[in-house]
Legacy VTK file of the C-alpha trace (Angstrom):
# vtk DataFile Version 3.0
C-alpha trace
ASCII
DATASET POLYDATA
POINTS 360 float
53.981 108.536 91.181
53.896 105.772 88.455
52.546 102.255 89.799
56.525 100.767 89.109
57.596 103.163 91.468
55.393 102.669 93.713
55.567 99.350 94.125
59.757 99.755 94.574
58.861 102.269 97.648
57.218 99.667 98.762
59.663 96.927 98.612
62.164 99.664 99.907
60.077 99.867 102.829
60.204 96.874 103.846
63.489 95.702 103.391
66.199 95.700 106.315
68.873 96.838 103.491
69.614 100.958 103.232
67.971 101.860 99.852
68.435 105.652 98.285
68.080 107.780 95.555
70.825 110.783 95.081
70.458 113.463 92.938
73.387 114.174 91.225
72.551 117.320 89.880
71.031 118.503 93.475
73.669 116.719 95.492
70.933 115.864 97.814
69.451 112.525 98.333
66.180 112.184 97.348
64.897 109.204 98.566
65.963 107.084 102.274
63.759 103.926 103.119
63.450 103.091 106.848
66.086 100.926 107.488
68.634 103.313 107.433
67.608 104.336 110.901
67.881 100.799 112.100
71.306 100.224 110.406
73.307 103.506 110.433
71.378 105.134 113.145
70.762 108.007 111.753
67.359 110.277 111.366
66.450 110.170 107.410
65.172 113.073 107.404
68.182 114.690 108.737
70.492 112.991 105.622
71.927 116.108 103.950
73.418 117.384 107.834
74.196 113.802 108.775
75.936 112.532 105.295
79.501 114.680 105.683
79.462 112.469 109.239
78.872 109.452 107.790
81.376 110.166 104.945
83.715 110.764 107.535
83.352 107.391 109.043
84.680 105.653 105.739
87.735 103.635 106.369
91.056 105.864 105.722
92.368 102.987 103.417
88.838 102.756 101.287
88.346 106.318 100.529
90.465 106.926 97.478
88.835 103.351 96.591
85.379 104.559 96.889
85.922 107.791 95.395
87.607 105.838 92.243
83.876 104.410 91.827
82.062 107.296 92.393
83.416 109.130 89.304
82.684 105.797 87.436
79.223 105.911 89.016
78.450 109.331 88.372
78.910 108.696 84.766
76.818 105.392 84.431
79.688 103.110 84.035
79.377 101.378 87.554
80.921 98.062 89.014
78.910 95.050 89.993
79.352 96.034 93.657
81.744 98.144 95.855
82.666 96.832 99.352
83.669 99.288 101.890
84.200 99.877 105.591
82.433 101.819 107.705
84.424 103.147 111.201
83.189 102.708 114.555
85.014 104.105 117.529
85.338 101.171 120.149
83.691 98.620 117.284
84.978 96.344 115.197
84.760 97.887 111.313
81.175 97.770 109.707
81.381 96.347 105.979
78.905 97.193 103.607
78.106 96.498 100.258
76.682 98.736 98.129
74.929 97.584 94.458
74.753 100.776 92.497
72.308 101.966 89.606
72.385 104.788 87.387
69.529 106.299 85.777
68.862 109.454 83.157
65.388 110.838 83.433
63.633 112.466 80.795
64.475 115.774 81.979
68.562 114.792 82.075
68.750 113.864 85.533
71.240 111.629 86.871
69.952 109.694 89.499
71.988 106.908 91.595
70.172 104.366 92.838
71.920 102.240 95.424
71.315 99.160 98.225
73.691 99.447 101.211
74.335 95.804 102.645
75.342 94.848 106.220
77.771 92.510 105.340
79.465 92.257 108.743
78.847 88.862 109.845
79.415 87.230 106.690
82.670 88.948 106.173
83.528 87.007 109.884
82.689 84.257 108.610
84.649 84.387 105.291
87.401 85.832 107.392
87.406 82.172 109.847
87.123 80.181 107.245
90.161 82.330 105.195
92.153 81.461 108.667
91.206 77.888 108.657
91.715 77.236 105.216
95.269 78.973 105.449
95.919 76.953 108.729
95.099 73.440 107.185
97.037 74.359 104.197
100.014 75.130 106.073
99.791 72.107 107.988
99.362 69.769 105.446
102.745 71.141 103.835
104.788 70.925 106.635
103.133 67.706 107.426
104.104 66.316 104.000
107.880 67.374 104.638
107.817 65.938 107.911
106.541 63.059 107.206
108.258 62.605 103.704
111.853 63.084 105.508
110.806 60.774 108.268
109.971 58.055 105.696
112.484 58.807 102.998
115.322 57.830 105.800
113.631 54.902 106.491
113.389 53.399 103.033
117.412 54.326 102.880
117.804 52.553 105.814
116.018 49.321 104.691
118.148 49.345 101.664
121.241 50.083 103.178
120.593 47.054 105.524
119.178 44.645 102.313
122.304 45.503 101.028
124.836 45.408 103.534
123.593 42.809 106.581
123.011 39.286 105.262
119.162 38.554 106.259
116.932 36.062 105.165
113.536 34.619 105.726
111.876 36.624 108.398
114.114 39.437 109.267
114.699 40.081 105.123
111.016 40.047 104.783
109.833 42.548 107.179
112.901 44.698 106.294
111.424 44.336 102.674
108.341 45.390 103.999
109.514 48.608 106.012
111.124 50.138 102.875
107.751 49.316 100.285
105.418 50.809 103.165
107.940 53.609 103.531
107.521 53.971 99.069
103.575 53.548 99.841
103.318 56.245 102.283
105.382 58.953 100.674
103.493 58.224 97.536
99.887 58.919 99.672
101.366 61.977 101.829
102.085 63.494 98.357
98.968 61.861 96.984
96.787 63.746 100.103
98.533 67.388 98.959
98.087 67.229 95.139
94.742 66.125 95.437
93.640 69.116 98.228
95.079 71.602 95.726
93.264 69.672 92.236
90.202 70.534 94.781
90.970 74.004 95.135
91.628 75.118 91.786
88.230 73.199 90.246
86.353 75.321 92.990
84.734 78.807 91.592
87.325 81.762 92.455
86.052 83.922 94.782
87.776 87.220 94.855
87.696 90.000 97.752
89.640 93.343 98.215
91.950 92.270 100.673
95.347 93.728 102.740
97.820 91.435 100.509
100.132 91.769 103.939
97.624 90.991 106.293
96.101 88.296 104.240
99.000 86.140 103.152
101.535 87.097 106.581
99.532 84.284 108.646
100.929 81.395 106.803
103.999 83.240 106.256
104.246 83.324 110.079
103.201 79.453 109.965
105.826 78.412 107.576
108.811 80.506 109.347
108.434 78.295 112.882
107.701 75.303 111.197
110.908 75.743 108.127
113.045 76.886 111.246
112.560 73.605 112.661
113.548 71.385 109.549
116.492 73.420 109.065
115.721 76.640 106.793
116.281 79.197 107.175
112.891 80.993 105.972
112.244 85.016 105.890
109.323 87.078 105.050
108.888 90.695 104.458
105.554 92.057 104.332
105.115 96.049 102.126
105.466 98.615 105.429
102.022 100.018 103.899
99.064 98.429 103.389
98.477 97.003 99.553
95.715 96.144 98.280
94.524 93.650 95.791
91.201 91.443 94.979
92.423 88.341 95.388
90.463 84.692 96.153
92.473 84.104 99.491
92.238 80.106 99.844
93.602 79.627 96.232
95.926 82.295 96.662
97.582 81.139 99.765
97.719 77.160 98.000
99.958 78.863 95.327
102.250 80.554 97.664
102.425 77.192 99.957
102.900 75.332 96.797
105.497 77.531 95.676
107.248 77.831 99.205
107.223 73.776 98.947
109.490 74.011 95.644
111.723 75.788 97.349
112.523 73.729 100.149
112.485 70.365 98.041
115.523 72.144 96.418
117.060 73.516 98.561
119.726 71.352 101.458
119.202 71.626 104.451
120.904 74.829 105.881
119.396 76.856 102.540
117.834 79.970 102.876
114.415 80.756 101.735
112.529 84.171 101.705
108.535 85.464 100.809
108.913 89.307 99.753
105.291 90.752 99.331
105.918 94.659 98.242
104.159 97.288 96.404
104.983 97.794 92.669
104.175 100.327 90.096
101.073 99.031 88.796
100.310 96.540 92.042
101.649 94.238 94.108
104.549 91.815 93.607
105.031 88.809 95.682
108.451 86.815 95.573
109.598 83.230 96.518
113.363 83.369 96.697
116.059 80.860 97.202
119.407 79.612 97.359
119.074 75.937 96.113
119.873 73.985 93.206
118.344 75.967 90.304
116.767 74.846 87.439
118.690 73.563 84.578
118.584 75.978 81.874
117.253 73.324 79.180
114.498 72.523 81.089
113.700 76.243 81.884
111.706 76.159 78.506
108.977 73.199 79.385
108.127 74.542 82.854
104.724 75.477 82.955
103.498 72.353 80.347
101.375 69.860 81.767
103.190 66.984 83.324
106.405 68.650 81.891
109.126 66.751 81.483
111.041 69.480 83.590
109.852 67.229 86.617
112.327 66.299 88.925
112.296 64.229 92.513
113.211 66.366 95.273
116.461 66.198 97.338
114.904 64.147 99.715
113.208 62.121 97.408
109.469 64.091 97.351
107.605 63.301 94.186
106.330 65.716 91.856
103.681 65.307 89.509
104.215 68.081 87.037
101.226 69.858 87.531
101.973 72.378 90.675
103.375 75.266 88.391
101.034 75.615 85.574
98.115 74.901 88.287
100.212 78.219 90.170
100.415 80.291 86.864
96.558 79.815 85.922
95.275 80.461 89.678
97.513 84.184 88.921
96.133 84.483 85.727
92.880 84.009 86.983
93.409 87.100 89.444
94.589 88.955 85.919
98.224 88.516 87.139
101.463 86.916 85.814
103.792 84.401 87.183
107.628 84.295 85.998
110.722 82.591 86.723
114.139 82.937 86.834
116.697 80.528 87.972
120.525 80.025 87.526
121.809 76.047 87.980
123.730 76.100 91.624
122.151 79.706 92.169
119.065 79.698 92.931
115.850 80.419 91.746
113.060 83.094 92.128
109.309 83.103 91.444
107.617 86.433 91.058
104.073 87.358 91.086
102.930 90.427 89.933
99.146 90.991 90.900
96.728 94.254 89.789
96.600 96.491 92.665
92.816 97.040 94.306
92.979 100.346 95.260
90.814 101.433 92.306
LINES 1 361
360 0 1 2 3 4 5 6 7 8 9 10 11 12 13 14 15 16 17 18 19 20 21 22 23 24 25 26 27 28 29 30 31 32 33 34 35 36 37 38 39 40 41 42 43 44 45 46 47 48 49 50 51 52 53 54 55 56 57 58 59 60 61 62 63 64 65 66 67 68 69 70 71 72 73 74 75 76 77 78 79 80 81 82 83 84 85 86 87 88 89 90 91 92 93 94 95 96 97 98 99 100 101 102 103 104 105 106 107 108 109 110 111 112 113 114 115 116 117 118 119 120 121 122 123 124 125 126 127 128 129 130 131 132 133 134 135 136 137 138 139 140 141 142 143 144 145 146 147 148 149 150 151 152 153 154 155 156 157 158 159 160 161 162 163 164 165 166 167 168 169 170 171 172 173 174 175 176 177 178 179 180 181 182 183 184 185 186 187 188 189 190 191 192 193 194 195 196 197 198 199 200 201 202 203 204 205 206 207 208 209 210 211 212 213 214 215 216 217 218 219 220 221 222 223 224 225 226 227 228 229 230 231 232 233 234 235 236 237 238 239 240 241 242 243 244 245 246 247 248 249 250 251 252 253 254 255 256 257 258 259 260 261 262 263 264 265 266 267 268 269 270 271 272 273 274 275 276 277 278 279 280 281 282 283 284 285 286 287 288 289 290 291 292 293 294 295 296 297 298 299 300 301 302 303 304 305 306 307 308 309 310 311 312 313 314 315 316 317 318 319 320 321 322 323 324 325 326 327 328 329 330 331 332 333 334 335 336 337 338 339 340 341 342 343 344 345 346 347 348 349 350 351 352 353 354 355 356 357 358 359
């Protein structure tokens, strides 16, 4: 044995990660370090009876996933890393990583070389702070409509009353200053958003294989109580089987809350607003549908432009900035995925999202 290797059966040795060596020519694995006793609980030198068992364990929805890489792997072109699921009856799912390595040894064989990860508890915590993220999001869109209706009819109030009552001195001056702190506030509520998703997007994307349906039907659920309540009427339909795509969920969820947002600033109250997430030929398509204004057709052209000129106040008087849809089309692009609309003045307009699938 040379001194390099050695020195990695060593290391191996005393890791608490699963490291192996597989013989592809064999099928057998030639090499197990320790800790794969301690973190699949099996007896390495029992690996050839015990590896159609563990096999078995795999996750239903990652095996054509995992078997997608192998063939890469098996032929040297390998990913960065492969996450994957591990089944445990009466346990939550095990994730693991695994980094592979390929090697051709002077006698032609192919070796892979791999480290098996425990990734349970961080994938916990990514999944509480996905939740959190996608609850504060939420909120702070609702919030903004809320709010911006609330103040929005009192700044028409204070000018209807300028207007029509005959005030002066005191009275005039505090109704003066209800309707510029009503101005102020909806200018900071919008302010507060804009700025939370400038944050998001200047933040490194962060991309996992996720259950599109599972992953985006939270704030989907969110936004159907709270829309009910302002007077939407707001659907969702989630794909009947799971789809799957690699997809930074924070960011992801911003652009379907920011999207979601365009649609209710135009569309009146009574409008009808719907979130279809499906499966498509070559991935997953998500939709943001509605019945409201449109979009006039000679602005169609200038939409995704920086501070566009396509910019319009909403029907209750919520600013814009210009920014939210070409901040929405490079967040999909980033994700290698398109964004497209369509829109018809007095019709309607629809937003659709077509995303890689991450199946393979």
């Amino acid at each position: 044995m040379s001194d390099a290797a050695a020195l990695f059966m060593h290391q191996a040795e005393a890791s608490g990660h699963v490291h192996f060596i597989y013989d592809v020519t064999s099928r057998r694995v030639t090499y197990l370090n320790a800790a794969y006793e301690q973190v699949l609980h099996g007896h390495r030198d029992q690996v050839q009876q015990e590896l159609p068992r563990l096999l078995a364990r795999l996750h239903p929805q990652d095996q054509a996933y995992l078997a997608h890489y192998w063939k890469l792997w098996v032929r040297g072109q390998m990913p960065d890393e492969v996450e994957v699921r591990l089944l445990t009856p009466g346990q939550p799912d095990q994730w693991f990583c695994l980094t592979p390595y390929w090697e051709q040894t002077d006698t032609g064989t192919a070796l892979l070389v791999g480290t098996l990860r425990d990734i349970s508890v961080a994938k916990g915590y990514q999944q509480n702070a996905d939740n959190f993220n996608t609850r504060k999001n939420v909120t702070l869109e609702i919030l903004s409509h809320d709010l911006s209706n609330t103040f929005v009819m009192v700044q028409q109030i204070s000018a209807y009353l300028r207007e029509e009552v005959p005030l002066a001195g005191r009275p005039a001056d505090m109704l003066q200053a209800l309707e510029t702190t009503s101005q102020q506030s909806l200018h900071m509520i919008r302010e507060l958003i804009n700025i939370e998703f400038l944050a998001s997007v200047n933040t490194d994307l962060k991309r996992d294989r996720v259950e599109v349906g599972a992953a985006l039907g939270l704030p989907l659920q969110e936004l159907q109580h709270r829309q009910g309540l302002l007077g939407h009427h707001f659907d969702y339909l989630l794909p009947a089987e799971p789809v799957y795509a690699a997809l930074d969920v924070n960011k992801m969820t911003q652009v379907l809350m920011n999207l979601v947002s365009n649609a209710v600033k135009f569309t009146p109250d009574g409008g009808h607003i719907a979130v279809q997430i499906k499966a498509s030929a070559d991935g997953v398509c998500i939709q943001v549908i509605d019945d409201g204004i449109g979009i006039p057709e000679a602005l169609q052209p200038y939409l995704f432009e920086r501070f566009t000129k396509a910019r319009r106040p909403g029907l209750r008087g919520e600013e814009t900035t210009g920014l939210g849809l070409v901040l929405c089309k490079t967040i999909v692009e980033w994700h290698q995925g398109t964004l497209a609309i369509t829109s018809a003045e007095g019709q309607g307009t629809t937003v659709t999202i077509e995303l890689p699938r991450g199946d393979a």
